[in-house]
C-alpha positions, -999 to 999 in steps of 0.1 A, spaced: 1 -391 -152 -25 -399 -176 -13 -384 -215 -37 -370 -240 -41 -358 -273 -71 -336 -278 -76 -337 -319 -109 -311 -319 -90 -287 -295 -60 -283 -315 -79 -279 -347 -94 -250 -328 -61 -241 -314 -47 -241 -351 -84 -220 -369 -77 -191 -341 -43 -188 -343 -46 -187 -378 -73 -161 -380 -56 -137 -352 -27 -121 -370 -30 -89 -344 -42 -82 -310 -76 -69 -327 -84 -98 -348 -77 -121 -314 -97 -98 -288 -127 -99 -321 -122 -140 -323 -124 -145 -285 -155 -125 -287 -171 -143 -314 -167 -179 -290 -176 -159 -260 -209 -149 -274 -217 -180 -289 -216 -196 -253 -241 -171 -245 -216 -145 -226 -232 -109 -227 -214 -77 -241 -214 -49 -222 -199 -14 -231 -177 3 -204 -195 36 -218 -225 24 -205 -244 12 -170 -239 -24 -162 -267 -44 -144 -252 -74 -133 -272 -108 -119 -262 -136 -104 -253 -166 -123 -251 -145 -158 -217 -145 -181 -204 -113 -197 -176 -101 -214 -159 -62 -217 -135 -53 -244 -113 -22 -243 -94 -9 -276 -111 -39 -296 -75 -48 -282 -80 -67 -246 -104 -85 -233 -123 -93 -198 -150 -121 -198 -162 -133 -162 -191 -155 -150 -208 -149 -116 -221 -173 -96 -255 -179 -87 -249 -177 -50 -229 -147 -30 -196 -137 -46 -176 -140 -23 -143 -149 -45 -128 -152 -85 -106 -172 -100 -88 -155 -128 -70 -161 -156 -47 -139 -170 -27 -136 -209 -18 -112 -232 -27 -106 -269 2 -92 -286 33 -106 -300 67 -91 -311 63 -81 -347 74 -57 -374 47 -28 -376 46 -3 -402 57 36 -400 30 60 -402 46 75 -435 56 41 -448 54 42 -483 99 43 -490 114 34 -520 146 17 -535 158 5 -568 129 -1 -584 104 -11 -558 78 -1 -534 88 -11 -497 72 -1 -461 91 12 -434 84 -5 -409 94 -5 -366 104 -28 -343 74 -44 -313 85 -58 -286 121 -83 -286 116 -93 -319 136 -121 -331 148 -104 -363 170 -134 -383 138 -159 -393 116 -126 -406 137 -129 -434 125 -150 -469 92 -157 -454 59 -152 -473 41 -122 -456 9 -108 -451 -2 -77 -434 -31 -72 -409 -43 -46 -380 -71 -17 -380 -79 11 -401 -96 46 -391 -114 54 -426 -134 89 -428 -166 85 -451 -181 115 -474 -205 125 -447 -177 126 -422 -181 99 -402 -151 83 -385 -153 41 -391 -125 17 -377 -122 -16 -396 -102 -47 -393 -79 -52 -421 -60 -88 -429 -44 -95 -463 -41 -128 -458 -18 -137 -487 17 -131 -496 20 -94 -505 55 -91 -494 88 -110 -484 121 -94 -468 146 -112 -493 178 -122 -475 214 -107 -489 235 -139 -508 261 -154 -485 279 -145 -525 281 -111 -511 283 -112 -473 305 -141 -467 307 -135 -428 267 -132 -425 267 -162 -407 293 -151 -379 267 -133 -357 265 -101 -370 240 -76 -354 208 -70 -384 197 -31 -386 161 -29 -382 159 3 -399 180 -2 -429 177 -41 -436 144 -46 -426 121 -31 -448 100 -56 -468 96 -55 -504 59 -52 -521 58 -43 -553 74 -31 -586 69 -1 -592 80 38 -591 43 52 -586 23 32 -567 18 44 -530 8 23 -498 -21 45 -492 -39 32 -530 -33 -5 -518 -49 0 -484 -80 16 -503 -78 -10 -527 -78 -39 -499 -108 -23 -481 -126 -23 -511 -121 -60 -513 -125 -68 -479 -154 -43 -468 -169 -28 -502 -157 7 -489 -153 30 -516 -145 66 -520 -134 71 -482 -107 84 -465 -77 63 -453 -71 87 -419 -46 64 -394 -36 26 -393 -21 5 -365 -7 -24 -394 19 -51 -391 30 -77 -413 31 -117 -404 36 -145 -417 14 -161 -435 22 -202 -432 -4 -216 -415 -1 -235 -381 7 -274 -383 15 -301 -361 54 -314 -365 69 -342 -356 64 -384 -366 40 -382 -338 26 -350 -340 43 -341 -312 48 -302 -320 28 -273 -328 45 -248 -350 32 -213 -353 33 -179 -353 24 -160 -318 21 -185 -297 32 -158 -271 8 -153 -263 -20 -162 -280 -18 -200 -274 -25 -190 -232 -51 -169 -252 -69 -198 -264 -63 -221 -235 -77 -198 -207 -107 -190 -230 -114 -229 -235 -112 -234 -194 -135 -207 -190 -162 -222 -216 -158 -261 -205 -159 -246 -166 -195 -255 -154 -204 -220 -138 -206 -225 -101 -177 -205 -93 -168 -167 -101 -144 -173 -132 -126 -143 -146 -104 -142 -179 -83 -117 -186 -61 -109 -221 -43 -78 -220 -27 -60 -249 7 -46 -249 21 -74 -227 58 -73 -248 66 -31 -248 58 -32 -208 21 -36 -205 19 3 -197 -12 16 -214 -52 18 -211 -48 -16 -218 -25 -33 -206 -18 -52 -171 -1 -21 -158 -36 -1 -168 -69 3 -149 -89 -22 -170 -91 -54 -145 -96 -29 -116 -121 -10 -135 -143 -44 -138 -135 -60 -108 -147 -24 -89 -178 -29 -114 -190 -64 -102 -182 -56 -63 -203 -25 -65 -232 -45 -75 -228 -82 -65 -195 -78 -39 -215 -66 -6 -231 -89 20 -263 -96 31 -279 -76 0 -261 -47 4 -239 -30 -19 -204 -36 -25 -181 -8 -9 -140 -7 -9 -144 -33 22 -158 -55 1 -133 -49 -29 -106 -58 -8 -117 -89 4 -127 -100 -29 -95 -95 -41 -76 -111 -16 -98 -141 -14 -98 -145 -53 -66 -162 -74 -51 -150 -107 -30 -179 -128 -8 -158 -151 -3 -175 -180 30 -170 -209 49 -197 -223 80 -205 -203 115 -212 -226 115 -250 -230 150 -274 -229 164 -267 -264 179 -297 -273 210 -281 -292 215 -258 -264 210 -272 -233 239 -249 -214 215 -222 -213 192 -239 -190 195 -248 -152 203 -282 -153 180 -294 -127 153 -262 -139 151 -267 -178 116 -279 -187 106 -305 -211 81 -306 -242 52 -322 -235 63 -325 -199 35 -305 -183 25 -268 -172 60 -251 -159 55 -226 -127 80 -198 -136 101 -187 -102 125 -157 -96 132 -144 -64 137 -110 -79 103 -110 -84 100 -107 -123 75 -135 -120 48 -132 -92 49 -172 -81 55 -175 -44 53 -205 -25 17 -201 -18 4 -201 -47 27 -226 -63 19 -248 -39 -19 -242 -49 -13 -249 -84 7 -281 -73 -24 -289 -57 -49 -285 -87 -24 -300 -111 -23 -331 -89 -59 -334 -85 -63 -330 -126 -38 -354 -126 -15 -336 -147 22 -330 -146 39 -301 -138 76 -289 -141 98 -256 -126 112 -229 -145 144 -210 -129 163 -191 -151 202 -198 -147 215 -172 -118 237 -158 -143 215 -143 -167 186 -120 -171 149 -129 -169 123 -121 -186 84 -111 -169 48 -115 -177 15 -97 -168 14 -115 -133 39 -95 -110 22 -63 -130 -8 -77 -118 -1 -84 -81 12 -49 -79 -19 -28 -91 -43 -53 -74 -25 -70 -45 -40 -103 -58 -23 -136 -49 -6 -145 -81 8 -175 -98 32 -170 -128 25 -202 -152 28 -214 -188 34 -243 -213 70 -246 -225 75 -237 -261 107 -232 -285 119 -203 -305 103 -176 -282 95 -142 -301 105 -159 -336 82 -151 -361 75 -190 -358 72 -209 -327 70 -243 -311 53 -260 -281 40 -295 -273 4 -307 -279 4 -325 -249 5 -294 -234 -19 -281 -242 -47 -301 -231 -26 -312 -200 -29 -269 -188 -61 -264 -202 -75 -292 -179 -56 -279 -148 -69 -243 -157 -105 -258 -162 -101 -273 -126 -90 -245 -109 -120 -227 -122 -150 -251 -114 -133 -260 -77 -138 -244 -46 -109 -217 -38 -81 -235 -7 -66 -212 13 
């Protein structure tokens, strides 16, 4: 197997993480690359007129994200990629503003399996949307990202908690909240209006509603003597994010190529949103009513179903990696290595979609991109976790592979995974798009 280290894609790998604190700034990035490869917008408000061989792109609560290229001759199949764009995080309470000897903290609530322990002592910053109301009434949503250190959780001294490092449980509601400021007066609503003022030259609106969470603010980097290692916050999901949109733009458009990144992906992807939503069926009902029927004529539900069942989705979310300090929670002959390859994720309970179909299919492109490729079984005596791929399957029915690189420290509020990965499953992803689908 031929090994690679793509220095221009990991710089872009680092620039987008960095610059997609939430699911909105991500969804408003991937946008950004989409249309600058000349992919067309289109509103699901309005009427779509589709034509062969054109790229588009659909985005649903600025939060999720569908881009798709049709070929230039009959559609008679996709290949799809699939992600998610949120990560587990600490969000803020709608009455946030709380106080406590002396200083200004921000309640703040638990998303998704957060990793609590390494959110402590870390520099953060805060980021999401903002619904303002200006003096004439009108309703305005803006992205917001303090990209500096406003705010740090301070740990308790070990002085004063000498069995802190025995394992016991951390309360989200009471030890959690992060510290901003001195002060007995100040209120969280003044520093949002003071940050949009800064950011967007609003002045005298109306703070009405804010989806906000903190993160931290240390940049990506590359670890290791060798660079082996690419440390970083959210990469669940956002580093399948990035790789899936780079197959899609290096794919040379003779094949029907669909991306999708759903939001929601780590509270159960049940929302408009999310994989368990309408959005991928919404778009794929759009293109087969114009471009799915044969012999010129329209697409009908005939036609959606055998578009469906002829196309492929690769799932992508990172797949827990052999940790070298604690290998007894891996398989032995099932515990994937760093830098090793792309990992197909199996469970026979079904939790990921993978069945020997369509791992056999992704064998098949990994060989022909000449790229290595690993298993993932968790051990039979303990849970598993799931992605957006068995969700999926089950509102669509479409074969489905369950696939990802292998990374450390999953749902920490910094993560590791190989660089080596990277390319090596962008380059089987960008295969699987440009080839011809094998049944």
């Amino acid at each position: 197997m031929s090994e690679t280290f793509n220095a221009d894609r990991l710089t872009r790998l680092c620039d987008f993480l960095r610059h997609s604190p939430t699911p909105w700034h991500a969804t408003s990035n991937m946008a950004s690359r989409l249309e600058q490869a000349g992919f067309q917008r289109l509103e699901e408000k309005a009427n779509w007129h589709l034509s062969p061989g054109k790229r588009y792109y659909v985005t649903r609560n600025d939060s999720a994200i569908i881009a798709f290229q049709l070929p230039a001759s009959p559609l008679t199949a996709l290949r799809m990629l699939g992600a998610h764009t949120d990560s587990p995080g600490l969000h803020l309470k709608p009455n946030a503003t709380q106080r406590s000897a002396g200083w200004l903290q921000l309640g703040v609530q638990v998303y998704g399996g957060v990793l609590l322990a390494p959110w402590f002592d870390r520099d953060l910053g805060l980021a999401g949307r903002v619904h303002v109301r200006h003096a004439d009434g009108r309703l305005e949503s803006v992205l917001l990202n303090i990209d500096r250190a406003i705010a740090t959780i301070p740990s308790l001294a070990i002085h004063l908690d000498r069995d802190v490092n025995s394992g016991r449980p951390l309360n989200a509601q009471t030890q959690m909240a992060p510290v901003l400021m001195q002060s007995e007066a100040a209120t969280f609503v003044e520093l949002v209006a003071q940050w949009l003022e800064e950011q967007h030259g609003l002045r005298a609106v109306e703070v009405v509603d804010f989806e906000l969470g903190f993160y931290d603010v240390q940049p990506p980097s590359l670890v290791g003597v060798k660079q082996e290692l690419v440390a970083s916050a959210r990469l669940d999901n956002l580093l399948s994010c990035f790789m899936g949109l780079e197959a899609l733009l290096d794919s040379d458009g003779s094949q029907g190529a669909l991306l999708v990144a759903n939001d929601h992906e780590e509270v159960g992807s049940a929302s408009a949103s999310g994989a368990q939503g309408p959005f991928l069926a919404d778009v794929l009902t759009r293109i087969n009513s114009q471009l799915g029927g044969k012999d010129g004529e329209k697409g009908n539900d005939e036609s959606l179903i055998q578009l469906i069942q002829s196309s492929l989705m690769i799932s992508c979310d990172n797949a827990h990696a052999l940790h070298p300090n604690f290998r007894d929670k891996h398989d032995e002959r099932h515990g994937p290595a760093i830098n090793g390859g792309p990992v197909i994720k199996v469970n026979a309970s079904q939790r990921y979609a993978t069945n020997s179909v369509t791992g056999a299919l992704f064998r098949d492109v990994c060989r022909e991109a000449d790229v290595p490729v690993q298993s993932f079984v968790t051990r039979a005596d303990m849970g598993c976790g799931s992605t957006i791929g068995p969700i999926t399957a089950t509102e669509l029915g479409v074969p489905t592979i369950d696939v990802g690189v292998p990374q450390w420290a999953m749902h920490s509020v910094r993560e590791t995974a190989g660089t080596k990965d990277v390319e090596y499953l962008t380059r089987a992803l960008t295969l699987f798009l440009n080839r011809p689908m094998l049944s």
